[in-house]
N, C-alpha and C positions, 0 to 999 in steps of 0.2 A: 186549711185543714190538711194534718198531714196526710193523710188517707188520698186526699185526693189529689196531693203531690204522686204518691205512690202510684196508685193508676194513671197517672198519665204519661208518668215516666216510662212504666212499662210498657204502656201501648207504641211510645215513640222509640223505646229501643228497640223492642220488635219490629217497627217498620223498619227502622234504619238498619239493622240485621236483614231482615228480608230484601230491601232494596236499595240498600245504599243512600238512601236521601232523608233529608229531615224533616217531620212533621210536625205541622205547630200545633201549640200547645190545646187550641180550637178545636183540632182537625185531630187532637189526642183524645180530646173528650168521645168525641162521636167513635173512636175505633178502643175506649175502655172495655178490657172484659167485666163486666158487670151486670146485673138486672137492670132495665128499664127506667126502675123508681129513681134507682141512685144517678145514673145518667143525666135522667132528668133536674137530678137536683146537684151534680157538676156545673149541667151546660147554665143554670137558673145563677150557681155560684161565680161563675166565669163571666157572667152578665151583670154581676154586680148586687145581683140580690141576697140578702139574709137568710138561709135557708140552712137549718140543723137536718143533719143525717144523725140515725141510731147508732151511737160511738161506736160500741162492740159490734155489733154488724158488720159494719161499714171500715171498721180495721180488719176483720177476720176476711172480707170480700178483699182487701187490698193485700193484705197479707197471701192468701192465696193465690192471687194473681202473680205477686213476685214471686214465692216459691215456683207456680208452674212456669213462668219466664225463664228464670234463672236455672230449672234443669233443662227445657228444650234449647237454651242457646247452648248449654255443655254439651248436648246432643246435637245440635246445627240442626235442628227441625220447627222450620214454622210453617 
């Protein structure tokens, strides 16, 4: 799903901005900004289970998260 491509990319660039090292993709899930529900149903996707997220939600939550990534790195604030 691409949504959850999106969140976890963002979560590993912001680590890798904030500290220089890289996090895996696992260890991206757990640090997605997102609710709970969807987390859970990353970590459940990344495990290999069939598990549908609400399209438009679950874009607009990804979406959001890149916009706010993408202005705090042109701000250098994490």
């Amino acid at each position: 799903m691409i949504a959850d491509l999106g969140l976890t990319s963002m979560a590993r660039g912001r680590h890798a901005l904030r500290t220089g090292q890289l996090l895996t993709k696992s260890a991206a899930v757990e640090e997605a900004r997102a609710p709970a529900w969807l987390v859970d149903q990353l970590r459940a996707r990344r495990h290999g289970h069939a598990i549908a997220s609400p399209r438009a939600r679950t874009a607009w939550i990804a979406w959001r998260d890149a916009r706010t990534t993408t202005r705090m790195a042109r701000r250098q604030r994490f």
